[in-house]
Backbone as JSON Lines, residues from 0, in Angstrom:
{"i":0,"aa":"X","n":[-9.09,-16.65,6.21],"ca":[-8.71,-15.26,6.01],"c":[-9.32,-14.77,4.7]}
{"i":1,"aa":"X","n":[-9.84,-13.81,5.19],"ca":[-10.65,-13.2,3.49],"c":[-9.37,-12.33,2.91]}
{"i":2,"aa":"X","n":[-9.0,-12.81,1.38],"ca":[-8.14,-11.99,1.12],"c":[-8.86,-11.49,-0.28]}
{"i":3,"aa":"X","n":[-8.96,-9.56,-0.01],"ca":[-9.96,-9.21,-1.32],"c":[-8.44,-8.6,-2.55]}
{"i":4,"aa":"X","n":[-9.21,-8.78,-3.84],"ca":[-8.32,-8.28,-5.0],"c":[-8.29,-6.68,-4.86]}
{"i":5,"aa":"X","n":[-7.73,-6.12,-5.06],"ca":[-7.5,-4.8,-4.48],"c":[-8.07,-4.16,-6.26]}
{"i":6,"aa":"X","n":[-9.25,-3.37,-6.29],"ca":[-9.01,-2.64,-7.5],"c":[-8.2,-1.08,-7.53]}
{"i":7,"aa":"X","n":[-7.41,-0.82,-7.82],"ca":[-7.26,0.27,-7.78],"c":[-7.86,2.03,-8.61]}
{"i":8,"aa":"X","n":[-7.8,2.8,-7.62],"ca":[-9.08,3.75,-7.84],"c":[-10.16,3.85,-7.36]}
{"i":9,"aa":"X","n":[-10.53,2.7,-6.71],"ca":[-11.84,2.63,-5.86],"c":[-11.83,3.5,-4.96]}
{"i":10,"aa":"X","n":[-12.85,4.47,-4.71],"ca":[-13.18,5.5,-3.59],"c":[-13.81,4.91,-2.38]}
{"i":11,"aa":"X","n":[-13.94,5.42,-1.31],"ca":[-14.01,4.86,-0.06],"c":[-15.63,4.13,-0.26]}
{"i":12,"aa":"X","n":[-16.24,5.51,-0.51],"ca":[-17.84,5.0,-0.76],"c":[-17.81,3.42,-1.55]}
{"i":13,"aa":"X","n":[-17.51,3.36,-2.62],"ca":[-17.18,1.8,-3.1],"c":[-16.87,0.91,-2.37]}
{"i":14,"aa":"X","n":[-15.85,1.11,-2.05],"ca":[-15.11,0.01,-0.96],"c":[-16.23,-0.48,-0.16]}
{"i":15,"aa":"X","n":[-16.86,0.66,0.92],"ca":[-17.52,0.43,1.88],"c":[-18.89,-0.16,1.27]}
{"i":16,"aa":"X","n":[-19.4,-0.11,0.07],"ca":[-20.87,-0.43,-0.76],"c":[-20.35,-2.17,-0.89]}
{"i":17,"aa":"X","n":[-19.18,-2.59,-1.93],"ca":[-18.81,-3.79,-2.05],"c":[-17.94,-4.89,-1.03]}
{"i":18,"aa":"X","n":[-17.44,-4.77,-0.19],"ca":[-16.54,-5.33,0.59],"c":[-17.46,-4.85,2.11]}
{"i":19,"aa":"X","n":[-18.47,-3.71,2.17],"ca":[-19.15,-4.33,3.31],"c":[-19.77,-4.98,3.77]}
{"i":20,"aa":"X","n":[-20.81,-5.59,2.16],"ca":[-21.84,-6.4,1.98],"c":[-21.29,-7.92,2.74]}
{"i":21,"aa":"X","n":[-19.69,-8.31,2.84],"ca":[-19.11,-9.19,3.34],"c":[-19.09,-9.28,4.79]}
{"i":22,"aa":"X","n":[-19.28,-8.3,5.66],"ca":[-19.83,-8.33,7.01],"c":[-20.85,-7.83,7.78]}
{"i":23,"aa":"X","n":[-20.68,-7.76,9.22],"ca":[-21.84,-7.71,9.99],"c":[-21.85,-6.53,10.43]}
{"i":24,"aa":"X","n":[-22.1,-5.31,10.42],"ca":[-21.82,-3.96,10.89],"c":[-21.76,-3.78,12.35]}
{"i":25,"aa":"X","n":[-20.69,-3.43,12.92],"ca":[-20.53,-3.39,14.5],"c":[-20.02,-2.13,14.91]}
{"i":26,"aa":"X","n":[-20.16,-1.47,16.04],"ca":[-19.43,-0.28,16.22],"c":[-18.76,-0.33,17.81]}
{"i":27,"aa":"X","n":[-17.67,0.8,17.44],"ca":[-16.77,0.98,18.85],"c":[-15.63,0.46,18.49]}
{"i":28,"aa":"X","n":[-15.18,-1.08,17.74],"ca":[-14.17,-1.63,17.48],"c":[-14.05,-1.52,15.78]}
{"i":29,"aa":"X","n":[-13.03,-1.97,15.58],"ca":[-12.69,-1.84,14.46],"c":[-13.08,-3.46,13.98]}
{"i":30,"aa":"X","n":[-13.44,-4.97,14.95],"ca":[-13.5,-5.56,14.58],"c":[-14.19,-6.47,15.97]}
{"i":31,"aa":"X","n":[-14.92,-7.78,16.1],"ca":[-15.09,-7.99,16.78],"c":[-14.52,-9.57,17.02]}
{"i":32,"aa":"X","n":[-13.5,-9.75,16.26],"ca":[-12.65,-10.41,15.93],"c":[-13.18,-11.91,15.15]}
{"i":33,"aa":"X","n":[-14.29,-11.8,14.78],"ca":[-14.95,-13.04,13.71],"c":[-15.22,-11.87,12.67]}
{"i":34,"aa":"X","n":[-16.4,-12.17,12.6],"ca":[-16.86,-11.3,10.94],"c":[-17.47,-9.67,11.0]}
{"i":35,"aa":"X","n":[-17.13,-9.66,12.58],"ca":[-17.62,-7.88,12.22],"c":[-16.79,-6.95,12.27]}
{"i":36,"aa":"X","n":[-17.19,-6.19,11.75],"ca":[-16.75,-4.66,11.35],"c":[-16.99,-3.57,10.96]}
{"i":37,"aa":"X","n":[-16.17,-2.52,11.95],"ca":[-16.7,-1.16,11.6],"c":[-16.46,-0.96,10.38]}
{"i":38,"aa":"X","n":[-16.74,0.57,9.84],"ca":[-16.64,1.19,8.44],"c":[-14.98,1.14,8.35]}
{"i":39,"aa":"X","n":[-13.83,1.56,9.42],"ca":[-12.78,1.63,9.19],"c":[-12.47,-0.05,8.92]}
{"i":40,"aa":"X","n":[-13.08,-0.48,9.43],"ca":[-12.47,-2.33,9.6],"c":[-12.62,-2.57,8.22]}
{"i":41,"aa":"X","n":[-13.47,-2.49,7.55],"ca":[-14.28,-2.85,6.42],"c":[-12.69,-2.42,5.56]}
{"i":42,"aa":"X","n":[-12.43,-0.81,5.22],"ca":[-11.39,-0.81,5.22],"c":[-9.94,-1.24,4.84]}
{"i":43,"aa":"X","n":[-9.67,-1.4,6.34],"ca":[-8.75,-2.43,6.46],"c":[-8.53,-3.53,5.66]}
{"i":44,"aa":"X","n":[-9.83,-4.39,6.22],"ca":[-10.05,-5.23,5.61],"c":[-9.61,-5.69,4.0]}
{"i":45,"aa":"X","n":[-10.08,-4.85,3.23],"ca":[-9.64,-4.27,1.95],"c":[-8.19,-4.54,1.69]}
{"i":46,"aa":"X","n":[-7.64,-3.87,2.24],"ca":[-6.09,-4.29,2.43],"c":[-5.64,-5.1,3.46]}
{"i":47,"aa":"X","n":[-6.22,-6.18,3.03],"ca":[-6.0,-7.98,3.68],"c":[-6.39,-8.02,4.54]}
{"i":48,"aa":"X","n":[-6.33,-6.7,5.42],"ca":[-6.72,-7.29,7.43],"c":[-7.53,-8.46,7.72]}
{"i":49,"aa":"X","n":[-7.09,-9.31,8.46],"ca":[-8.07,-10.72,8.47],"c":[-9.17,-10.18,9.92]}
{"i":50,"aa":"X","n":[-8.64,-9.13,10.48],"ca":[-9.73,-8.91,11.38],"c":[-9.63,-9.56,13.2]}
{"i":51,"aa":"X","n":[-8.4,-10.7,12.8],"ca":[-7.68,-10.66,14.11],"c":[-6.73,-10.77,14.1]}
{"i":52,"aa":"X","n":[-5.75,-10.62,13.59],"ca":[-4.41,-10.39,13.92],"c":[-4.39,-9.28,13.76]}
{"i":53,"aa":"X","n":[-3.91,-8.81,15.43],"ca":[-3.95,-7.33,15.66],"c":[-2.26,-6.7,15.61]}
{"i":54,"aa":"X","n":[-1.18,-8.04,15.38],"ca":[-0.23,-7.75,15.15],"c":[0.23,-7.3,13.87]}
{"i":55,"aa":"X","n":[-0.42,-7.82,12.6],"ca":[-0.65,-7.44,11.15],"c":[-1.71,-5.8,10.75]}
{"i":56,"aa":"X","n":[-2.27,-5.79,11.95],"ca":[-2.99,-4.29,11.23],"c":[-2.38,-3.07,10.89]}
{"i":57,"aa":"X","n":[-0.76,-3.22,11.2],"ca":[-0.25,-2.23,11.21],"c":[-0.15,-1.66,9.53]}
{"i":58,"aa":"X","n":[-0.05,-2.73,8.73],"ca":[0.31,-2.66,7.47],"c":[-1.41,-2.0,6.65]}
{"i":59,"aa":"X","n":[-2.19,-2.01,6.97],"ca":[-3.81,-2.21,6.74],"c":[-4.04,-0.77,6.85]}
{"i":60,"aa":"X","n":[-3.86,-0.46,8.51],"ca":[-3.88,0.76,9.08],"c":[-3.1,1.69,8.34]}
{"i":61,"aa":"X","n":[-1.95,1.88,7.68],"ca":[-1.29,2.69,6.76],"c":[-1.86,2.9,5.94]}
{"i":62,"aa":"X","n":[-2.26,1.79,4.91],"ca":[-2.82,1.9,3.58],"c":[-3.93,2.77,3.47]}
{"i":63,"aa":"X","n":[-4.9,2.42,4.88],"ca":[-6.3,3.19,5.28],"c":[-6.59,4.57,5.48]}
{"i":64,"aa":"X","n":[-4.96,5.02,6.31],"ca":[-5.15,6.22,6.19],"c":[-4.53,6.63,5.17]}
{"i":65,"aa":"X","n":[-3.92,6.47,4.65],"ca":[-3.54,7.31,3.36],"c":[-5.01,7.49,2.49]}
{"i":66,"aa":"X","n":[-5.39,6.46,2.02],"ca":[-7.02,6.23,1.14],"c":[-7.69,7.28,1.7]}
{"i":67,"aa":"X","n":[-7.44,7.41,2.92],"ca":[-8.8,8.48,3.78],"c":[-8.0,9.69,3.64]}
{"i":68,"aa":"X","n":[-6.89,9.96,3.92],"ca":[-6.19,11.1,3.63],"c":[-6.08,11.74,2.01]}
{"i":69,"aa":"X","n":[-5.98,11.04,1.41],"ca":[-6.17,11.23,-0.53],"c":[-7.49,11.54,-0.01]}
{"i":70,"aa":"X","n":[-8.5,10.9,-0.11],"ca":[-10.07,11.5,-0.03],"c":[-10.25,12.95,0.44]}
{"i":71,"aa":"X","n":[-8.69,13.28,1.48],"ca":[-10.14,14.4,2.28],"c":[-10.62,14.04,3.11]}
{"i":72,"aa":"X","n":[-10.5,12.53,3.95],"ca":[-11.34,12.15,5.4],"c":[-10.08,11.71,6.21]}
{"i":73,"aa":"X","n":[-10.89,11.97,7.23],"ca":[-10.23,11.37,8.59],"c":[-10.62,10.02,9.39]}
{"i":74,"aa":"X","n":[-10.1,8.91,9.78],"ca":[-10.6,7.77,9.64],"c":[-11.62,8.16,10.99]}
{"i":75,"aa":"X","n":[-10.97,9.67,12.16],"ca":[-11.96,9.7,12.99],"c":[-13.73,10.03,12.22]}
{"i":76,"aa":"X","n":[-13.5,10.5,11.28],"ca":[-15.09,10.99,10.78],"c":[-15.69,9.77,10.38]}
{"i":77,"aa":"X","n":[-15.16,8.81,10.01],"ca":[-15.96,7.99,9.43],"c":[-16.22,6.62,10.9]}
{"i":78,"aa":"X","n":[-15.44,6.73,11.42],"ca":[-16.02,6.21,12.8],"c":[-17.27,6.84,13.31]}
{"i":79,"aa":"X","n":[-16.88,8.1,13.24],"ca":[-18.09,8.6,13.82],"c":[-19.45,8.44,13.24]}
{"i":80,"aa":"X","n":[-19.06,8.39,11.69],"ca":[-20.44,8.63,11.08],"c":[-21.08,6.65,11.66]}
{"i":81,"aa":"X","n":[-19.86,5.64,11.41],"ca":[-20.46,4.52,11.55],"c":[-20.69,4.47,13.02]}
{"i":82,"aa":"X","n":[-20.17,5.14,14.27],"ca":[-20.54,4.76,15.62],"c":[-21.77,5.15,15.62]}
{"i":83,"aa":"X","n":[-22.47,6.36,15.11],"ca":[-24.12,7.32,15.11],"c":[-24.92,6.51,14.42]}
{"i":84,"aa":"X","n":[-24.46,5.46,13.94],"ca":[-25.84,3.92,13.17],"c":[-26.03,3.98,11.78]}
{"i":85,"aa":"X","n":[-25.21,4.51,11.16],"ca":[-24.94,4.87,9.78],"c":[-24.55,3.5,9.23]}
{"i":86,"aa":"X","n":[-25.68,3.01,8.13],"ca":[-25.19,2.13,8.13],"c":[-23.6,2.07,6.58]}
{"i":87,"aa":"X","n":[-23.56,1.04,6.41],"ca":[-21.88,1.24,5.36],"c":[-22.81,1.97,4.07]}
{"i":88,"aa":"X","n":[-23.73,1.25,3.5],"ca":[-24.38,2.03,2.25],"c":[-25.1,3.59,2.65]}
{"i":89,"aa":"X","n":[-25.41,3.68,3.97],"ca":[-25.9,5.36,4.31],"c":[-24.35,6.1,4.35]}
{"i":90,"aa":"X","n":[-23.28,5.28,4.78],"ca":[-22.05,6.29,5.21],"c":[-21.79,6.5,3.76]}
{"i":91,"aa":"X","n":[-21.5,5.8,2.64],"ca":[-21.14,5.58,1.07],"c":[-22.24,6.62,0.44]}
{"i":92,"aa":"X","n":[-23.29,6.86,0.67],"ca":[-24.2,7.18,0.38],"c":[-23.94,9.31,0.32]}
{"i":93,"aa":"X","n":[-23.57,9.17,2.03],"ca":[-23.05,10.84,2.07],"c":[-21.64,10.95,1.81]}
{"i":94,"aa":"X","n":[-20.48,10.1,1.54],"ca":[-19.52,10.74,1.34],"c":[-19.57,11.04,-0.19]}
{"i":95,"aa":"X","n":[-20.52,10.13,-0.85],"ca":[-20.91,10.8,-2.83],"c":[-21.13,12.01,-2.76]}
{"i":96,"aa":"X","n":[-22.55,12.24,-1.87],"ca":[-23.16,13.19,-2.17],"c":[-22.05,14.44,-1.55]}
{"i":97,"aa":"X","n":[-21.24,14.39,-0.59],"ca":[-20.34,15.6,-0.21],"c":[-19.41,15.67,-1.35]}
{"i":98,"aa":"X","n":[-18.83,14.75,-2.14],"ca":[-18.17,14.35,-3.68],"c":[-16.55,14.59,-3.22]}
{"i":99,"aa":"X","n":[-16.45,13.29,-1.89],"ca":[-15.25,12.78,-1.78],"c":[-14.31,12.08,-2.77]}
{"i":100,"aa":"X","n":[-13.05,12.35,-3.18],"ca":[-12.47,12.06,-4.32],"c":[-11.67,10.74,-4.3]}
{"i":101,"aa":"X","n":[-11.26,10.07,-5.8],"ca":[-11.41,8.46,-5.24],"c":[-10.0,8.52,-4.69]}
{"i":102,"aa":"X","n":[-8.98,7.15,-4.21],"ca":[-8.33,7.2,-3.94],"c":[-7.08,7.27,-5.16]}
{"i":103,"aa":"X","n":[-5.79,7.78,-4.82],"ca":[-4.78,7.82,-5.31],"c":[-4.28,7.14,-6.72]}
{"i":104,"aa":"X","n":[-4.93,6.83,-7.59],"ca":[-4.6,5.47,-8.82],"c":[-2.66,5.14,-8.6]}
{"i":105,"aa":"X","n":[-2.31,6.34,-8.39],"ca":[-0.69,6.06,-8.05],"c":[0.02,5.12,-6.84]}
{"i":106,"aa":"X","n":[-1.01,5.08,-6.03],"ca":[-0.17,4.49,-4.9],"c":[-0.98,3.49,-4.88]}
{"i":107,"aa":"X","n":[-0.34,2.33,-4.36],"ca":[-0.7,1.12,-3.99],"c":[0.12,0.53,-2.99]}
{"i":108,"aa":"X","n":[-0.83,-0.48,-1.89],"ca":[-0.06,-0.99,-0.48],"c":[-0.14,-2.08,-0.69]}
């Protein structure tokens, strides 16, 4: 189980630049239940998701959308941008340049 140190303040673009470099970019699922993952998985991931226990994502999935909700995104946009072949550093790449804001320093999951 990959379990990452959570920094807090990190904006999505980050997340997705450092903690994606750790997998295989896949789309449609959030995971392909070994080492790939979408942009939302990636995510997750972040906040522990091991990527198959689909009974534990519930806790992952909260944290995720809130992060995306503080930003200003919707976890559907960023599916989308990663289902269209975007890769994690092109998706990180336009949510800078649109100047998505980081996440919450107050809350933590």
């Amino acid at each position: 189980m990959i379990n990452f140190q959570q920094q807090p303040g990190l904006t999505v673009s980050q997340i997705l630049r450092v903690y994606g470099k750790q997998f295989t970019q896949i789309t449609g699922w959030y995971t392909d239940g070994r080492n790939g993952r979408c942009a939302a998985g990636v995510l997750m991931s972040y906040y522990g998701w091991n990527g198959c226990d689909f009974f534990g994502i519930v806790r992952s999935l909260i944290c995720t959308l809130h992060l995306l909700k503080n930003a200003g995104l919707q976890i559907e946009f960023i599916a989308q941008l990663n289902d269209s072949g975007k890769t994690f550093d092109e998706i990180a790449d336009f949510l800078d340049k649109v100047g998505k804001r980081p996440a919450d320093p107050g809350w933590t999951c």
